[in-house]
Structure formats: structure tokens, C-alpha cells
C-alpha positions in Angstrom: -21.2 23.3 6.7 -18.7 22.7 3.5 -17.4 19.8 3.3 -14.4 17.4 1.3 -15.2 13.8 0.0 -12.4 11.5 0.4 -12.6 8.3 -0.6 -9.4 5.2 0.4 -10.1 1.9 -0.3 -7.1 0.3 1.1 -4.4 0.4 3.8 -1.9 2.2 3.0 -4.2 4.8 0.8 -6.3 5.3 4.0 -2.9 6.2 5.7 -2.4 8.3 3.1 -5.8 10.2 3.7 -5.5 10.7 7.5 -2.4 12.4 7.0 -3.7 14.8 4.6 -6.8 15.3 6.7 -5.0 15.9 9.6 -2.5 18.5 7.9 -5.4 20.1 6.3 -7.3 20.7 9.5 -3.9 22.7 11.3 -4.6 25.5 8.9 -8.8 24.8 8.4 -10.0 23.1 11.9 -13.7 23.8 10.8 -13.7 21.8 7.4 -16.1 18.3 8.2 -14.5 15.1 6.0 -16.5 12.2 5.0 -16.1 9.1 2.7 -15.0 5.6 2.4 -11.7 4.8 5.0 -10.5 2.9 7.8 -9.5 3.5 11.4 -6.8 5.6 10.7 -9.6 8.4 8.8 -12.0 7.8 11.0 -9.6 8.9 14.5 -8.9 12.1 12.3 -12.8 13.1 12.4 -13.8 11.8 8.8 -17.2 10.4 8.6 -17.5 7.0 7.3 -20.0 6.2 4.5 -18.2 2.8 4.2 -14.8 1.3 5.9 -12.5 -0.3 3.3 -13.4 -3.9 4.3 -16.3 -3.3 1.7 -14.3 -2.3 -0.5 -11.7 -5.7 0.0 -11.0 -7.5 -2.6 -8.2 -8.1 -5.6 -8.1 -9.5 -8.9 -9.9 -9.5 -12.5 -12.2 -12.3 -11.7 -13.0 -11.5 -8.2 -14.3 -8.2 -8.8 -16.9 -9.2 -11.3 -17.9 -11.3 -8.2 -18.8 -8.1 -6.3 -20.4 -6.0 -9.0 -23.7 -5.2 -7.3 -22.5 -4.3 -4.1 -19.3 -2.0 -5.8 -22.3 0.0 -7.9 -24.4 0.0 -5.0 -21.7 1.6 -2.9 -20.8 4.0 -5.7 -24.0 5.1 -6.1 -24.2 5.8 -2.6 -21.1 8.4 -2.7 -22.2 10.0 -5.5 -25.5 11.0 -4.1 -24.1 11.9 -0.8 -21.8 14.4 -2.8 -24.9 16.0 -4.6 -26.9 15.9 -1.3 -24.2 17.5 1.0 -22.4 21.0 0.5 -19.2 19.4 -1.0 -16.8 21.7 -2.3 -13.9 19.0 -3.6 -13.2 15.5 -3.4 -10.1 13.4 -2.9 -9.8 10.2 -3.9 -6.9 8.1 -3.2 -5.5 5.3 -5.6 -7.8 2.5 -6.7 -8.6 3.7 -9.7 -10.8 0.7 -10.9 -12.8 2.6 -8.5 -11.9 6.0 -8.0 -12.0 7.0 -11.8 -15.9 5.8 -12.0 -16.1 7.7 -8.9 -14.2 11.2 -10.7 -16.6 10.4 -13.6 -19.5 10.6 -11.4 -18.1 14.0 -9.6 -17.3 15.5 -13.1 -21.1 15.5 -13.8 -22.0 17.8 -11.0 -19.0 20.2 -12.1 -17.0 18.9 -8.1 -13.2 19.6 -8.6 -11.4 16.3 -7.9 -8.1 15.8 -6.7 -6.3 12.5 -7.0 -3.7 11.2 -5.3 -1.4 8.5 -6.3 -1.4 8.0 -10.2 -2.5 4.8 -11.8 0.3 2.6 -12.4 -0.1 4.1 -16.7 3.3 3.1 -16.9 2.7 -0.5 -16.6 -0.4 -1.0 -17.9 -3.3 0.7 -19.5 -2.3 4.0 -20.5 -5.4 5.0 -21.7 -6.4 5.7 -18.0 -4.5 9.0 -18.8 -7.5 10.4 -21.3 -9.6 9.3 -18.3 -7.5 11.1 -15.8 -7.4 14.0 -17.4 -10.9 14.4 -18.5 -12.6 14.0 -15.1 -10.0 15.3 -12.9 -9.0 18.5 -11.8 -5.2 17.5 -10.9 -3.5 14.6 -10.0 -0.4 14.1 -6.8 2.3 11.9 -7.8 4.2 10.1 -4.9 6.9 8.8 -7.8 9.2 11.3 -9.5 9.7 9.5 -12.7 6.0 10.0 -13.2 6.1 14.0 -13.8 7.2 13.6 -17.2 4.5 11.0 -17.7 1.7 14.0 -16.9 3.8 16.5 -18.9 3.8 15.0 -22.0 0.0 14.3 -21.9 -0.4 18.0 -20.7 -2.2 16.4 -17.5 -2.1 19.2 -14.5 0.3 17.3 -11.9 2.3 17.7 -9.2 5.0 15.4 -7.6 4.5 16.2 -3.9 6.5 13.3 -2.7 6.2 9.9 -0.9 4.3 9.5 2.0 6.4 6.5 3.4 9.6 9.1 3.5 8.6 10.8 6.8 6.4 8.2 8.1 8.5 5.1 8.0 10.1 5.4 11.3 11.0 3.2 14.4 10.0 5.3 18.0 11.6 1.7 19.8 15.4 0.9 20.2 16.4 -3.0 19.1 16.6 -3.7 22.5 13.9 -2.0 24.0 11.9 -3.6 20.9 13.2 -7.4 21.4 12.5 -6.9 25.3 8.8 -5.8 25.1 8.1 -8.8 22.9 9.7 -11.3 24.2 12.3 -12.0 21.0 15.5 -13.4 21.7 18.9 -11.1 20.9 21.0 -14.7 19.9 18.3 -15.4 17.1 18.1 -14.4 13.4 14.8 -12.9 13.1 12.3 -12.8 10.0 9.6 -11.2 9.9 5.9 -11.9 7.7 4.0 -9.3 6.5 1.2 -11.7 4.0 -0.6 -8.7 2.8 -3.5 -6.9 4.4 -6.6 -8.3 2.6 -8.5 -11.5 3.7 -8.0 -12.6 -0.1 -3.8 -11.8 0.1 -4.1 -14.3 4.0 -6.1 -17.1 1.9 -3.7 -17.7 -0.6 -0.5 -16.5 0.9 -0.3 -17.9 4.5 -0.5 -21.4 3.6 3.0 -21.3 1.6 4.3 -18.9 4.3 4.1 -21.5 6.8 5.6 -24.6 5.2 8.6 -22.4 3.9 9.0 -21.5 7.5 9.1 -24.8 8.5 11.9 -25.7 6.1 13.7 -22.6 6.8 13.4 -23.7 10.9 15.3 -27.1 9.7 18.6 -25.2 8.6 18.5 -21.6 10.7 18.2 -20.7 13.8 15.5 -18.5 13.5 12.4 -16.9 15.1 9.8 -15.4 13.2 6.9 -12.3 13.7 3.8 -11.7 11.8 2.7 -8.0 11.3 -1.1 -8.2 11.6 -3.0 -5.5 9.8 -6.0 -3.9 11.8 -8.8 -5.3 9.7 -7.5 -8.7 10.5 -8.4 -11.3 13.2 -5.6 -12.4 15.4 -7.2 -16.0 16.2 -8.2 -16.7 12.6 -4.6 -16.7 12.0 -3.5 -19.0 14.4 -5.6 -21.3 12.2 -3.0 -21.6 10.2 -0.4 -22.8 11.9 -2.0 -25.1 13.9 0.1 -29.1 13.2 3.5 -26.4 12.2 6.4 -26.5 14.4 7.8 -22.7 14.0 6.0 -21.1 16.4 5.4 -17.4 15.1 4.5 -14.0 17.1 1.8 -12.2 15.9 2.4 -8.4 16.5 -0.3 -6.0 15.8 1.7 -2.8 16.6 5.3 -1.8 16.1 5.4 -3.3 12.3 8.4 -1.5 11.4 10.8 -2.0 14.5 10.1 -5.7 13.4 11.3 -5.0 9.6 13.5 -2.6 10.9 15.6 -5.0 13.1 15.0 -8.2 11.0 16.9 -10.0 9.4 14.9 -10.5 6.6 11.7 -9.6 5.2 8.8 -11.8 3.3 6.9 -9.5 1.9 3.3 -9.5 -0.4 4.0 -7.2 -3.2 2.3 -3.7 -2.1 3.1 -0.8 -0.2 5.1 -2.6 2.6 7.8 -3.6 0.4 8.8 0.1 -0.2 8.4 0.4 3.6 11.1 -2.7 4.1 13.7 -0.7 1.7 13.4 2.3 2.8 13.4 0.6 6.7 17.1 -0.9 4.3 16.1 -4.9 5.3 17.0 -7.9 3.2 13.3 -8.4 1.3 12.1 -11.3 -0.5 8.3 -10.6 -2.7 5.6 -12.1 -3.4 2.7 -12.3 -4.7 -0.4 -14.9 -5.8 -4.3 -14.2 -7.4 -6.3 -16.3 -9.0 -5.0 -17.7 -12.4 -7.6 -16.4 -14.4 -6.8 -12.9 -13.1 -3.0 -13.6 -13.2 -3.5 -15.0 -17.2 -5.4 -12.0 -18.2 -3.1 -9.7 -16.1 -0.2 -10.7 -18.0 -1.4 -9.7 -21.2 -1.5 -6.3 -20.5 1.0 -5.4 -18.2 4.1 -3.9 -19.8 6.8 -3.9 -17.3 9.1 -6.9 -16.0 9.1 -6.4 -12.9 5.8 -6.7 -9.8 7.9 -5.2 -6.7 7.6 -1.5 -6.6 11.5 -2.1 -5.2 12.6 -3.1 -8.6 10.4 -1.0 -10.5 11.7 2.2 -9.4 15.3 0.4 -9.6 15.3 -0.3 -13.2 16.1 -4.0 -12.4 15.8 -7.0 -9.9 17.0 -6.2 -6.6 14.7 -8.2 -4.9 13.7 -11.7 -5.6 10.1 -11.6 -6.6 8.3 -15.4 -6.1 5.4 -14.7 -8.6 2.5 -17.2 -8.8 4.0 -20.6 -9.1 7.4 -19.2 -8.0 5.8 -18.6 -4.9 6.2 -21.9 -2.9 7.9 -23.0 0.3 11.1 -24.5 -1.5 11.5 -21.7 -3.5 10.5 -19.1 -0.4 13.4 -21.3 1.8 16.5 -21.4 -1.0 15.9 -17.6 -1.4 16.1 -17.0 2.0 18.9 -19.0 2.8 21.3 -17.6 -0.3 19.9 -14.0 1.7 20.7 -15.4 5.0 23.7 -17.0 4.2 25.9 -14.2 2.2 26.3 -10.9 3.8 27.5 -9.9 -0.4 23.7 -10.6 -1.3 22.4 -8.3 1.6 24.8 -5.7 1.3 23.9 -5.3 -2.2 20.3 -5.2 -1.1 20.7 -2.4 1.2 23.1 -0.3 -1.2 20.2 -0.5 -3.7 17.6 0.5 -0.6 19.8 3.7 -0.3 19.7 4.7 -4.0 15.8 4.7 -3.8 15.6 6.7 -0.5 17.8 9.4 -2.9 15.4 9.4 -5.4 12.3 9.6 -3.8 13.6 12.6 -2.1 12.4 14.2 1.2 9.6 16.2 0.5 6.6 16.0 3.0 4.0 14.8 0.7 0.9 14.9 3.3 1.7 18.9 4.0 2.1 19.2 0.0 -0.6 17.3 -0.2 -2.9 19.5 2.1 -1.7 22.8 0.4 -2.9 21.1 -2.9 -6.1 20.7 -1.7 -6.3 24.5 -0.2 -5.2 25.5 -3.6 -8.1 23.7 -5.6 -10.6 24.9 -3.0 -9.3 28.6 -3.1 -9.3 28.2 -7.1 -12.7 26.8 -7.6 -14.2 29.3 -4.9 -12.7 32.5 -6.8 
């Protein structure tokens, strides 16, 4: 039987690949999927090779760590592709691996469509020659990166943002605040510490001692939106001897940003979900300073919140590094809490990016790019 390689090595990229598997398979139900994904993939019918937990870890440094086993799984795909009857392959953002992964699929003449570009803009352009040498076209979720392609006569398409028609709340505030137990008379701020064991280990810690000194001064409660891949009681861990009790919710993420009052936020996918959800958002973000030394050398932008990229400036504070820390985590959230100005301004912002981002359905564009390439390479 055909089949389509698809390969996400991350949250919000295996998100991405359920959807387009599942609008894929309304107009071809007989097409098998397989790869590397999550839970997500794998409740749409795509075989697993690998689940993204292999595949979970950040940083310069810490990647060098897990050389062997990133070949090994590589080498794995790519002979799975050549054994199988693949006719096209999809790989999903992380191009540190996806683009070895394209260069792999070039040699046996697969058509490979990629979706989300590199961040070229920031750093490492010369991922574009890459790109368009062992790619067959690339889906942009960003419009300001058509002219990017253009100009380097790469075959693109913007097909929109997958967080426009997915980032929705199904609960009402109340019916939301009743079914967990969260009190109407309270401010309430929400955690989301990123979704990788590595983003828990170093961001947690600060997260809880800022919450403690925000506790002092507000009358606050606080959630924690638990990603799938990680384990409810090894969070608790952390704050055991703390006084701010949080809840740990491991469903309805975005009625919790939706009806917070503020959001602390790892940089990443969630803080786009927090604008366009139009919450008061503080970022963050820490790696190891080796990675973060090296990093900074190369990257060519000024901002690390895809908020304030795609705004052209800071919106959103962004506690980067040695920024991040609990006094500088609580005076940020109190000048947010404390001036409805500074909020408002937020959300105005919020409402500018969720006009340019458009509301195009990028998992059905998505699908029909796919069709395409398979109809085209078939001819």
C-alpha cells in the first residue's frame, strides 16, 4: 500500500501533523502514514517509528550529547523510506533534523514537503540553499516569509497559521472556573514552563519562587498547563516547602490562558497561542550558557518571543537568561497586574497580529499541498 513519511519532533509540530493527516484522509481514507510523532499522530492512524520524547532535547551543547542515538534514529527513517512504498514525505519544523532527513530523501529521488520554514530570518540563512536543494516545496505559517522564498526563487506557499482555527475555548469562564475548582473573586495566572523535560529542569525552579513573591502582594491563584509527555507527580516535586499552592491541569490549556489574568510563558508556540487567546503574557526562556553564548553570535534579530517578532518591537517582556529570575518574573507581573494601560496595550497589539496572520485554514491548505505534490510526482 503507498504510503506518506511524516516526521514531528515536537509539540506543537506534531499538532500540526495530525491535522494535516486527518484533512488529508477526508478526501484519501486509504493512504497509511508513518513516522516520528506523538499522541496526537498516532490517534489519527500514523504509525510510529519513534514518539517525539526521543527526539527531546534543546540547545547547541546538549545535542552533541545525543549524537548517536539522533544518527541512529535517522538512519532508521531513511531506510524505512527506501524499504516501504513511499510516495512523499512531510517533515515538520526542526530543521537541525528534518533537513538531514530531506538530504537523505533527495537521494532516493522522494518529493519532500516541508512545513514551517526555518527561522532564515533570524539566523542562518544559508539553510535557504539547503532548503531549496533537497526539497520539493516548503508551507509557510508566517506571511512575511513569502518574500523571503521569492527572492531566493524557493517554491513556497503561505498556507496560513495553524493556531488561527485551532486556538479555541469549547468551556464558558464559569463553566471553566466551576469544573476546576478556581475561585471567581481571585486574579488568576496561569504557567505554561515549556513542554520538554530540559524547558521543566531549568524553568520551574524560578517559576516557583516568583510565585511566591507574587502570593505576598496579590491575591492570586495559579494553574499549570501540563503537556502530555509530562509526569504530573514529578512536578509536584517542585513545589514541595512553597506556599502557593498551584493546580496542575492537563486538559483545557487555553480556557486557562483564555480567562487568566496573565500568562508566564516559555518562549515557543504557546506564546502565540496566549496572543491570539488576547491575555497579558510575560516570556521566557533559559538553555545552557554555552548554547545561549554561541546562540547569540548568530542570531540576527532582537527579539526571542515570536509575539514581538512578528510585531516589529517589544510588546511583551521577554526575561531572557539571567533576566529570567523570580524578582524580575514578580516586578513584571505586578506593573501587568497593576495598570490596566499596560494590558490594554497588550491586547491591542494581540489584535494587530490576529489581522495579519489572516484566517486561512492552514491544515486543509496544507492537505491540498500534499495532494498536489503527490498528483505532480505521479504524472
Amino acid at each position: 500500500m503507498d504510503s506518506i513519511l511524516i516526521i514531528a519532533c515536537e509539540n506543537s509540530a506534531e499538532n500540526y501533523g495530525a491535522d494535516l493527516v486527518r484533512e488529508f484522509r477526508h478526501f484519501h481514507p486509504g493512504m497509511d502514514f508513518y513516522g516520528i510523532g506523538g499522541k496526537q499522530m498516532q490517534e489519527n492512524g500514523v504509525e510510529l517509528l519513534f514518539s517525539i520524547q526521543d527526539l527531546s532535547f534543546i540547545g547547541i551543547f546538549e545535542i552533541i550529547f545525543h549524537i548517536p542515538r539522533i544518527l541512529r534514529i535517522l538512519n532508521t527513517v531513511t531506510k524505512q523510506a527506501k524499504k516501504r512504498n513511499t510516495k512523499a514525505a512531510v517533515l515538520i519544523d526542526s530543521p537541525d533534523f528534518n533537513l538531514r532527513v530531506a538530504k537523505k530523501l533527495k537521494k532516493q529521488s522522494l518529493p519532500v514537503l516541508y512545513y514551517v520554514s526555518p527561522t532564515v530570518w533570524a539566523w542562518r540563512k544559508n539553510r535557504l540553499q539547503t532548503i531549496k536543494k533537497h526539497t520539493s516545496k516548503i508551507m509557510l505559517i508566517f506571511p512575511f516569509e513569502e518574500k523571503i522564498y521569492k527572492d531566493e526563487q524557493i517554491p513556497a506557499a503561505f498556507v496560513g497559521h495553524p493556531l488561527v482555527k485551532k486556538v479555541r475555548v469549547s468551556l464558558s469562564r464559569q463553566a471553566f472556573f466551576a469544573k476546576h475548582g478556581i475561585k471567581d473573586t481571585k486574579k488568576l495566572i496561569t504557567l505554561l514552563p515549556g513542554s520538554r523535560q530540559s524547558e521543566i529542569k531549568r524553568h520551574l525552579p524560578i517559576l516557583v519562587k516568583a510565585l511566591d513573591l507574587i502570593k505576598k502582594k496579590h491575591d492570586c491563584q495559579f494553574v499549570l498547563k501540563l503537556s502530555d509527555n509530562i509526569d504530573r507527580e514529578e512536578i509536584k516535586e517542585y513545589f514541595k516547602g512553597h506556599f502557593s499552592p498551584v493546580k496542575i491541569l492537563t486538559q483545557d490549556g487555553y480556557e486557562a490562558m483564555a480567562y487568566s489574568d496573565l500568562v508566564l510563558s516559555a518562549c515557543g508556540t504557546a506564546n502565540l497561542e496566549t496572543a491570539l487567546l488576547e491575555t497579558p503574557l510575560i516570556s521566557f526562556y533559559r538553555i545552557s550558557p554555552l548554547s545561549y553564548i554561541t546562540g547569540k553570535k548568530l542570531v540576527k534579530i532582537r527579539h526571542f518571543s515570536i509575539v514581538n517578532i512578528i510585531s516589529g518591537k517589544e510588546v511583551i517582556p521577554e526575561l531572557i537568561q539571567k533576566n529570567f529570575n523570580p524578582e524580575s518574573i514578580f516586578e513584571k507581573a505586578s506593573q501587568i497586574l497593576d495598570s490596566s494601560e499596560i494590558r490594554n496595550k497588550m491586547i491591542t497589539e494581540f489584535k494587530k497580529i490576529k489581522q495579519e496572520l489572516g484566517d486561512k485554514d492552514a491544515a486543509s491548505n496544507a492537505a491540498k499541498e500534499l495532494e498536489q505534490l503527490l498528483f505532480k510526482s505521479s504524472a
